[in-house]
MARKOL-498238 format. One line per 4 residues: number of its first residue (from 1); their letters; for each residue x, y negated, z negated of C-alpha. Coordinates in nm, 2 decimals, always signed. Layout:
NUM) A) X,Y,Z | ...
END
This chain:
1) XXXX) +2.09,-2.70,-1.59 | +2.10,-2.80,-1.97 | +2.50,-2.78,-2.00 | +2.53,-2.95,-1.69
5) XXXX) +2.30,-3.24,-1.82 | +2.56,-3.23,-2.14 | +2.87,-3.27,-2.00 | +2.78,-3.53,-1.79
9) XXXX) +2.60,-3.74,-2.11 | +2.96,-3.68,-2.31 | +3.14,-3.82,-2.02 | +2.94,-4.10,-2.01
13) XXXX) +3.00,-4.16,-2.35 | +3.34,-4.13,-2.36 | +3.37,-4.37,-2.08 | +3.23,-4.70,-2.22
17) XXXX) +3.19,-4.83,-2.57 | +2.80,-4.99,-2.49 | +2.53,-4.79,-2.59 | +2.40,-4.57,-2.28
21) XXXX) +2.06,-4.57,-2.22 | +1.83,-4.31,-2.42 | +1.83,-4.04,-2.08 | +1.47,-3.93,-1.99
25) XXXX) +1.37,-3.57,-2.10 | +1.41,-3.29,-1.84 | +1.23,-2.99,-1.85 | +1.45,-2.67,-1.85
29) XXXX) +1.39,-2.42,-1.65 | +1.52,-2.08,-1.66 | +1.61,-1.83,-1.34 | +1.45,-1.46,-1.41
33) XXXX) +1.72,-1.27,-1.53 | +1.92,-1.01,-1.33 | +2.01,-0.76,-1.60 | +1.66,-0.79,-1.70
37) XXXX) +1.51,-0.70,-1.36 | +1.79,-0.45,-1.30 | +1.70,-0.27,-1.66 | +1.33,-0.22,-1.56
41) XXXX) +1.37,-0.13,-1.20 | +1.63,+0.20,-1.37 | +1.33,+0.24,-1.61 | +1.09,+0.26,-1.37
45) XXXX) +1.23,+0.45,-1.10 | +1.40,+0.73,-1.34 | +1.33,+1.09,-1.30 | +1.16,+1.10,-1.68
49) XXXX) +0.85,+0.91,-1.48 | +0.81,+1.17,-1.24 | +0.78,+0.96,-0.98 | +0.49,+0.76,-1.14
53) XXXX) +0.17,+0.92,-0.95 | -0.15,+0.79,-1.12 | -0.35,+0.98,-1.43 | -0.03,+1.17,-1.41
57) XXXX) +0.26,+1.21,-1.73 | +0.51,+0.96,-1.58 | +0.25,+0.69,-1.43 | +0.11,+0.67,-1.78
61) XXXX) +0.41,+0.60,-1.91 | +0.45,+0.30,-1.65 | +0.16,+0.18,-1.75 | +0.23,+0.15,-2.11
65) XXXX) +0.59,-0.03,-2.02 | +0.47,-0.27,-1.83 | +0.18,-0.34,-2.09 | +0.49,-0.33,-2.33
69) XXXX) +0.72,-0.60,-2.16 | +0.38,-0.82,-2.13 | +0.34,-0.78,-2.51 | +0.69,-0.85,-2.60
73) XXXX) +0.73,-1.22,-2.35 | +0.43,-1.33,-2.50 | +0.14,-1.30,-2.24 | -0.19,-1.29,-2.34
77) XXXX) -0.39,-0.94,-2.23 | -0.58,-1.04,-1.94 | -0.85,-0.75,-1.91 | -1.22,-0.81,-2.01
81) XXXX) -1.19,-0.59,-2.28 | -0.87,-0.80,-2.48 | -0.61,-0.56,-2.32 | -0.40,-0.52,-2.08
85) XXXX) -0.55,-0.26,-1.92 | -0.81,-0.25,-1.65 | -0.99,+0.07,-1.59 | -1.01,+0.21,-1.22
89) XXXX) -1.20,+0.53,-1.17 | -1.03,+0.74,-0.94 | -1.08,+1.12,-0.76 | -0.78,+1.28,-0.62
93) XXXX) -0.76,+1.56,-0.39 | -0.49,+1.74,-0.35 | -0.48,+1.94,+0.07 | -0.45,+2.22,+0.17
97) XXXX) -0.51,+2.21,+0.55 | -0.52,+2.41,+0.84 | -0.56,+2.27,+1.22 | -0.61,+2.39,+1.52
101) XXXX) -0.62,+2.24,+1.86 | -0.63,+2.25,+2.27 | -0.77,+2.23,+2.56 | -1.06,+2.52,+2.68
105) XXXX) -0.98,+2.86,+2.53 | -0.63,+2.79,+2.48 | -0.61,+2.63,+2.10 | -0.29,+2.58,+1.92
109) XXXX) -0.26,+2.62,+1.57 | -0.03,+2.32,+1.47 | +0.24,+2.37,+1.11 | +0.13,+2.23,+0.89
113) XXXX) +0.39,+1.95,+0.74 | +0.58,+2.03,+1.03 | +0.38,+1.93,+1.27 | +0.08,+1.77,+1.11
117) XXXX) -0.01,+1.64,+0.73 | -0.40,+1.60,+0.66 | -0.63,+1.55,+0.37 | -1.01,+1.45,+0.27
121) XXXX) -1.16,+1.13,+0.31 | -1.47,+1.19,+0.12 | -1.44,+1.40,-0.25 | -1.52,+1.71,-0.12
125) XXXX) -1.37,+2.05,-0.22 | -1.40,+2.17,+0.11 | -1.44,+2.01,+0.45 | -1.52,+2.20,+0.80
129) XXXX) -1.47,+1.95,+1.08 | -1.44,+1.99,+1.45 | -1.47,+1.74,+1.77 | -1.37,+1.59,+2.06
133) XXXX) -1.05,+1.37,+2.11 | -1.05,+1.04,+2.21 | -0.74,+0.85,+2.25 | -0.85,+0.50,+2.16
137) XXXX) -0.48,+0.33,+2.15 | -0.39,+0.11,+1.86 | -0.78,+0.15,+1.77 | -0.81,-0.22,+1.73
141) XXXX) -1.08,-0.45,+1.75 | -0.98,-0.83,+1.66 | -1.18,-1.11,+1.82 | -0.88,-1.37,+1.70
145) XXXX) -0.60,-1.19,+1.89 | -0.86,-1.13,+2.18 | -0.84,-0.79,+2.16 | -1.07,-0.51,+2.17
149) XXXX) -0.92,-0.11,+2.22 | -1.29,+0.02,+2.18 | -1.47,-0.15,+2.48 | -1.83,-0.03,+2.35
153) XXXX) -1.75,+0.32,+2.40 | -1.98,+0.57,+2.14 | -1.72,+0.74,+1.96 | -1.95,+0.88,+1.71
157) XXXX) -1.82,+1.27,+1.60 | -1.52,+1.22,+1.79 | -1.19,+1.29,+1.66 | -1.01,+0.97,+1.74
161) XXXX) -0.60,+0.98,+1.81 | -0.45,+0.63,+1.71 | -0.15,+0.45,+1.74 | +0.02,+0.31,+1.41
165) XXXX) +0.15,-0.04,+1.45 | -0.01,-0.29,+1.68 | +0.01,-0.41,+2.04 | +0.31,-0.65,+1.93
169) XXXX) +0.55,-0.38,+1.92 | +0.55,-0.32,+2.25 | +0.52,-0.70,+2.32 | +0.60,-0.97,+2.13
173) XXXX) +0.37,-1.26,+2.31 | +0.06,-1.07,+2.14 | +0.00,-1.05,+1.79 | +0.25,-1.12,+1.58
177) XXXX) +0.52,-0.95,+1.77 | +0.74,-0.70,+1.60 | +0.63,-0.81,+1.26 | +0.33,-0.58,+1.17
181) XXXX) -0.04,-0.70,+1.14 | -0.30,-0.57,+0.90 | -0.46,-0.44,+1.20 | -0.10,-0.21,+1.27
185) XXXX) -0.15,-0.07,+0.89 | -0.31,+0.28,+0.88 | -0.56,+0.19,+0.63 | -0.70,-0.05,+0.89
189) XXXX) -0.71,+0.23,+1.14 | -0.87,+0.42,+0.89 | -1.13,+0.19,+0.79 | -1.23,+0.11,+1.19
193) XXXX) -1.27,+0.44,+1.27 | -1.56,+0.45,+1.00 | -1.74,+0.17,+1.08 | -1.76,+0.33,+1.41
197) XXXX) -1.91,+0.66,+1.33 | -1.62,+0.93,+1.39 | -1.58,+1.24,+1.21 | -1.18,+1.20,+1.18
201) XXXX) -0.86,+1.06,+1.24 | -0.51,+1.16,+1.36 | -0.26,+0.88,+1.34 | +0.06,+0.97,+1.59
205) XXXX) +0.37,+0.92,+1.43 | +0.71,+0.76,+1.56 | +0.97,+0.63,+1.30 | +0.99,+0.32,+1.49
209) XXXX) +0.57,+0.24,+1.46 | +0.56,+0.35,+1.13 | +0.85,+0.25,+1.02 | +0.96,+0.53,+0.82
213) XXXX) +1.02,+0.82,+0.92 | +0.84,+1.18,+0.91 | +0.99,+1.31,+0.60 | +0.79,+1.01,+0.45
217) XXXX) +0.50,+1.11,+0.61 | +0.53,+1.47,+0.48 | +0.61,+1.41,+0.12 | +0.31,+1.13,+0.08
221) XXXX) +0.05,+1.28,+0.20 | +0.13,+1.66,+0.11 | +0.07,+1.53,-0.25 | -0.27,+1.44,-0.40
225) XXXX) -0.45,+1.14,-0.25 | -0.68,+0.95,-0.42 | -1.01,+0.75,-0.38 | -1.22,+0.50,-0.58
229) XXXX) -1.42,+0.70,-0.77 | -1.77,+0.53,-0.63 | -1.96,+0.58,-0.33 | -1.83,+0.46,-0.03
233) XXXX) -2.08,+0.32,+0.23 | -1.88,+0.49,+0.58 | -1.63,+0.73,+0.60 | -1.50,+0.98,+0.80
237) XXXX) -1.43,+1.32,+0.69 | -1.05,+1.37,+0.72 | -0.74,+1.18,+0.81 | -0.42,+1.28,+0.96
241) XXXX) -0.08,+1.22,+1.09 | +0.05,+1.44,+1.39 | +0.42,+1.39,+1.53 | +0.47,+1.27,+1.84
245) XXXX) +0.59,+1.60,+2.00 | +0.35,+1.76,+1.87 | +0.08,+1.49,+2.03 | +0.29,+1.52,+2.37
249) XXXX) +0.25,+1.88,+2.39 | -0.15,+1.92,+2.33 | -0.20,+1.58,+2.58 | +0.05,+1.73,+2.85
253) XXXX) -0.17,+2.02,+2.84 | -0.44,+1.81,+2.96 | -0.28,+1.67,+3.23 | -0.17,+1.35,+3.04
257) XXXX) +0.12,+1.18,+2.90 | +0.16,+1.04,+2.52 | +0.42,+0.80,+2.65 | +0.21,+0.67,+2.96
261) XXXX) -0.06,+0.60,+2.74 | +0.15,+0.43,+2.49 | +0.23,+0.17,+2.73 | -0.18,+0.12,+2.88
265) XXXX) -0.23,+0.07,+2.48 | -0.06,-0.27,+2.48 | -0.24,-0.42,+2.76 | -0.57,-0.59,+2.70
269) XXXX) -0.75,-0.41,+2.95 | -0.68,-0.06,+2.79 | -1.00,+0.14,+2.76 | -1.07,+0.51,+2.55
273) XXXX) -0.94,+0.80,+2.72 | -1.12,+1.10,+2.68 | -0.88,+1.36,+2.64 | -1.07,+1.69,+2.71
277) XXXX) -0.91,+1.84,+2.40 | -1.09,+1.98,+2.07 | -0.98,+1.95,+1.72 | -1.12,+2.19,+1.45
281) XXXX) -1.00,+2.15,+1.03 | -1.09,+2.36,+0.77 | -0.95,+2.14,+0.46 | -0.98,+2.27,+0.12
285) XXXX) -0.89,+2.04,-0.20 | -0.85,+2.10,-0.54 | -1.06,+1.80,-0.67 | -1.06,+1.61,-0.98
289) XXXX) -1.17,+1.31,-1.14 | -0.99,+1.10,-1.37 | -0.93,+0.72,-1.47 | -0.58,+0.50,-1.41
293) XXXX) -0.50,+0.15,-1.49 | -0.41,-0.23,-1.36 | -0.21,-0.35,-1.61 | -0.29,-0.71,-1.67
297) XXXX) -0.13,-0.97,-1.85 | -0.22,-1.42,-1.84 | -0.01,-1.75,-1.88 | -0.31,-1.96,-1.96
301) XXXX) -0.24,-2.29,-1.81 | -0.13,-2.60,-1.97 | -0.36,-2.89,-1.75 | -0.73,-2.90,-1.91
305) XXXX) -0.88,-2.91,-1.55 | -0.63,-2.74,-1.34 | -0.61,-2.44,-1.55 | -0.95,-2.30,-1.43
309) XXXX) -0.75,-2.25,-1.13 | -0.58,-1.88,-1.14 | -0.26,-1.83,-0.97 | -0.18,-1.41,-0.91
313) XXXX) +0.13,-1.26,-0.91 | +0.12,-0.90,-0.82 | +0.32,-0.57,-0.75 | +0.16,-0.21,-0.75
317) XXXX) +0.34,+0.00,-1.00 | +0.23,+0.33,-0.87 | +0.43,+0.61,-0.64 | +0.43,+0.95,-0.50
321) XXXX) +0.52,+1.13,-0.80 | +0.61,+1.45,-0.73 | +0.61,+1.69,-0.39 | +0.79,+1.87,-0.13
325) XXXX) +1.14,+1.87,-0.19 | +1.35,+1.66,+0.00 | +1.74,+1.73,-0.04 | +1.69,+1.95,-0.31
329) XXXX) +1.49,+1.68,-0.48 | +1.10,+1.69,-0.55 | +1.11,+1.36,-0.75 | +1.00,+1.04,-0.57
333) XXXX) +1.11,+0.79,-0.78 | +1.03,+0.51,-0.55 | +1.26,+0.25,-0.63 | +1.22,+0.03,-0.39
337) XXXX) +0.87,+0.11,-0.35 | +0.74,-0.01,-0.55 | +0.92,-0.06,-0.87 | +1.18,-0.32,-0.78
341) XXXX) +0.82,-0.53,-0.68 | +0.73,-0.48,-1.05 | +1.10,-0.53,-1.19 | +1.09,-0.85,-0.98
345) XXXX) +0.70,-0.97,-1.13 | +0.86,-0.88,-1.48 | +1.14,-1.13,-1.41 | +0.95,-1.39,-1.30
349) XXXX) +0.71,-1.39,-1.60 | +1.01,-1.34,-1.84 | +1.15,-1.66,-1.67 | +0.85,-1.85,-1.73
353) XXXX) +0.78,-1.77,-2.03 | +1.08,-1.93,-2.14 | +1.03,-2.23,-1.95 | +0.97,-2.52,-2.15
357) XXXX) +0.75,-2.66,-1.91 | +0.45,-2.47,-1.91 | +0.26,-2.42,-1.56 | -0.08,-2.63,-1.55
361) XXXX) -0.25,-2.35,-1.40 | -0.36,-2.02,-1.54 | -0.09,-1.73,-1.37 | -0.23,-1.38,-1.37
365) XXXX) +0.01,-1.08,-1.35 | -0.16,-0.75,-1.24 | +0.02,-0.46,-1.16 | -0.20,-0.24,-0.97
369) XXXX) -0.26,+0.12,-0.95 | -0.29,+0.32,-0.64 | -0.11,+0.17,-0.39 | +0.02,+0.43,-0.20
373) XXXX) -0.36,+0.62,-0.14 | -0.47,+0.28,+0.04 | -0.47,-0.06,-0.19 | -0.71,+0.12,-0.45
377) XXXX) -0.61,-0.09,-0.78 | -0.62,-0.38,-0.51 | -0.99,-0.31,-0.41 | -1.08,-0.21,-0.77
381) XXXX) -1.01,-0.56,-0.94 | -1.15,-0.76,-0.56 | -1.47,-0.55,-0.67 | -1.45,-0.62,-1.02
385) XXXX) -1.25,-0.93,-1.06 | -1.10,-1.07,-1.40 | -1.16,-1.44,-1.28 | -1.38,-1.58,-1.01
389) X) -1.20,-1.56,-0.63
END
């Protein structure tokens, strides 16, 4: 913008002998740079991170890098402590689970990655869990999208089998059509089955409702999960995915079909199905407690008035880190997920930090931890927030 500005005042110049008018001053601006978003995207998503798991080796050193590029563009730290670093107090639990399941006195005992992944939902070395499944569709319940999967029925102690995604996959007049919905995000599921009193969940999996695909599903969850380190007012005792064929197999036992059911879940007047079959989990988890980081930088802004008002920019910084090899490969370096987000926050600080015209409100830039084990960093700062929401 400035050498455009330039040439066109030399031109003018050269074309008249009157003096031109002083021109008015025009802030510069400056796009974030490539190179520079390219450089820490191959930082961050290098094998020497380790996939960048938190309280691990490699998510450390994320942590410190991004605090790093903070440091060196300028920004002020933005923790309550005059760093850039936020505690979060986190467990992890690393599963080892075994699960059987069926109809009467004919159990199966499903693979485990291959045909199911599960871990704890409460920090507990060891969990013993058994009950009855309910197939309770996309296990929604949203009074704006007049929807309600749940219909009153008591599914306290059951063992409730879910749908990822939402009713708009199937049709696009409801919800928000093909584009996913908080209430289609597994944490969501998660969360409602709590509030409603059951003992676990198993989520089935399809690559086109989750949208990746189940070589995702085993290397994420295989690995340790975390939780807040605080107690939690509900939860249920375990979580899961199951494939689909192996959900088609124990409901065609029962007389039922996975893929009938699928279609009565995207119709309003879907109601739980009791499937007749039984789930028992015996979990064990090597536990431990430990502390990770949101790495937190400010742009105070430049207005008197308007910079009590906070604008947040944010990207999680945290993957899988290590875990079943896939292709010969047990580093997840997560690239796209989620270090490109970060590269691109980095950028767009670095660009605005050289701006000559300074933003008149405050801009926050928190890179959270935990991501991938449900939002944790997220619901860490919302519970303890740097500046008022």
């Amino acid at each position: 913008m400035r050498s455009v500005t330039l040439v066109a005042a030399a031109a003018a110049a050269c074309a008249t002998t009157a003096p031109a008018p002083a021109p008015t001053p025009t802030a510069v601006t400056f796009a974030p740079s490539a190179a520079a978003m390219d450089a820490h995207l191959k930082y961050l998503a290098d094998d020497q991170l380790e996939g960048r798991a938190p309280a691990t080796r490699g998510g450390r050193l994320a942590v410190k890098y991004i605090a790093a590029q903070f440091e060196a563009m300028g920004l002020e730290p933005g923790a309550a402590d005059g760093s850039y670093f936020q505690p979060v107090a986190l467990v992890g639990m690393t599963p080892h689970p075994s699960l059987v399941w069926g109809r009467g006195g004919t159990p199966r005992a499903l693979k485990y990655l291959d045909d199911f992944v599960a871990w704890a939902e409460r920090p507990e070395s060891h969990i013993v869990a058994d009950g009855e499944v309910v197939f309770v569709g996309y296990g929604i319940e949203a009074a704006e999208w007049h929807w309600d999967d749940f219909k009153d029925t008591d599914v306290r102690g059951k063992v409730l089998l879910m749908l990822v995604n939402d009713p708009g996959l199937q049709d696009s007049t409801i919800f928000n059509g093909r584009a996913l919905t908080y209430y289609g995000r597994w944490t969501y599921k998660l969360e409602e089955a709590a509030r409603r009193g059951a003992v676990g969940a198993l989520l089935v999996h399809t690559t086109e409702s989750a949208t990746y695909g189940w070589d995702v599903v085993r290397g994420s969850w295989s690995v340790e999960q975390f939780k807040l380190d605080r107690p939690a007012a509900q939860s249920i005792a375990f979580a899961g995915w199951v494939t689909h064929d192996a959900a088609q197999a124990a409901l065609g036992q029962a007389g039922l079909s996975l893929d009938s059911l699928t279609r009565a879940a995207a119709r309003r007047d879907f109601r739980p199905v009791s499937t007749g079959l039984h789930v028992a989990l015996d979990l064990t988890s090597a536990v431990r407690h430990v502390q990770s980081e949101n790495v937190v930088a400010k742009l105070p802004g430049s207005d008197p008035t308007r910079s009590r008002e906070v604008v947040v920019f944010t990207a999680h910084w945290d993957h899988k880190g290590i875990g079943p090899a896939a292709n010969g490969d047990s580093i997840y370096n997560g690239a796209e997920d989620n270090a490109s987000g970060v590269a691109a926050m980095l950028g767009a600080a670095g660009a605005l930090m050289q701006s000559q015209s300074r933003p008149l409100r405050t801009l926050l830039f928190v890179a959270t931890t935990a991501e991938e084990s449900g939002l944790l960093g997220s619901e860490g700062y919302v519970r303890d927030p740097l500046v008022p929401l």
